[in-house]
C-alpha positions as CSV (number, residue, x, y, z in Angstrom):
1,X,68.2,111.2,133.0
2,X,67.4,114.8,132.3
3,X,68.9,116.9,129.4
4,X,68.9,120.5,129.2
5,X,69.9,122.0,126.0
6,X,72.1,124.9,125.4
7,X,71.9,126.6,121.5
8,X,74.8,129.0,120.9
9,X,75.8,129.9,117.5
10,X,78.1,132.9,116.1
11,X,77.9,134.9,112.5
12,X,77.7,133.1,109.3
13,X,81.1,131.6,108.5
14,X,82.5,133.0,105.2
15,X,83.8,129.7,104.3
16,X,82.7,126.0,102.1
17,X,80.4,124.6,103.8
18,X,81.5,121.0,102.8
19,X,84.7,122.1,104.7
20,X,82.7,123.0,107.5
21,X,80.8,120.1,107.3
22,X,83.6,117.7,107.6
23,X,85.0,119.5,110.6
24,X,81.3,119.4,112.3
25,X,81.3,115.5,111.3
26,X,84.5,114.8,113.1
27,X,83.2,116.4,116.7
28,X,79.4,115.7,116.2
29,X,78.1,113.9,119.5
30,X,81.4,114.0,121.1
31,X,82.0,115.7,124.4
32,X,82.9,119.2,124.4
33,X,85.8,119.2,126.1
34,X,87.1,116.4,123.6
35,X,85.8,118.3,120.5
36,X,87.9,121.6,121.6
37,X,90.6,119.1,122.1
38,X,90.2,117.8,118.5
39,X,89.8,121.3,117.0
40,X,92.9,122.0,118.8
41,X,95.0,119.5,116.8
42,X,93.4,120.1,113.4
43,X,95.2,121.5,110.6
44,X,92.3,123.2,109.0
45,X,92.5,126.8,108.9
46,X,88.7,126.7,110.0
47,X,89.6,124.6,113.2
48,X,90.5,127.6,115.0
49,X,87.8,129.5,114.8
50,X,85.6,126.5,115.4
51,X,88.0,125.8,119.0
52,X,86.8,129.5,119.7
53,X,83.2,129.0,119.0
54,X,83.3,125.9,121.5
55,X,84.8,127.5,123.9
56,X,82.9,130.0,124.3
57,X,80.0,128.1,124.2
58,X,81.1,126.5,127.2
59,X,81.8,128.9,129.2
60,X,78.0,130.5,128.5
61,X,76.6,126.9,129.2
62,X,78.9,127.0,132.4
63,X,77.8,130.7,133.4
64,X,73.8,129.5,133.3
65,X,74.4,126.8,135.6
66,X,74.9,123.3,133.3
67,X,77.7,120.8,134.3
68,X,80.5,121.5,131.8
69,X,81.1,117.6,131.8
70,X,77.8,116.5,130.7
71,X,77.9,119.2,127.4
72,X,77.6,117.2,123.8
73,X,78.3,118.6,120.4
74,X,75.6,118.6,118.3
75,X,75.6,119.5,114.8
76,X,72.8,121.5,113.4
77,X,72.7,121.1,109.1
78,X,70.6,123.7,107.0
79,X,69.0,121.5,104.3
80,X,70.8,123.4,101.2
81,X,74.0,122.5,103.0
82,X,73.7,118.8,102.4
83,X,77.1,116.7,101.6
């Protein structure tokens, strides 16, 4: 099987990164459509912003060509932002 990978990523989030980090933990490896979904249903006030991101990730991974159902989220950790 062939993977192509797709990087997107927005401005620095002016928030805890242990919050972000347990919102990243809960999508992490899951399809995109299904993380968007989850982000969706979150109470976090992070959530939405998070939905957005993904969303418009998508849609650039959709514009270059890749098959919107084979898109994984994968989490990218800075190592001073360890739990």
């Amino acid at each position: 099987m062939h993977f192509v990978q797709h990087k997107y990523s927005t401005t620095n989030f002016k928030h805890s990164h242990r919050k972000l980090n347990k919102l990243g933990n809960q999508i992490a490896g899951k399809p995109i459509d299904v993380a968007i979904l989850q982000m969706q249903f979150s109470e976090k006030r992070n959530s939405k912003r998070i939905k957005s991101m993904l969303a418009t990730a998508k849609q650039h991974a959709t514009m270059k060509g890749l098959d919107p159902e084979r898109l994984l989220v994968c989490m990218f950790r800075p190592p001073y932002a360890v739990n």
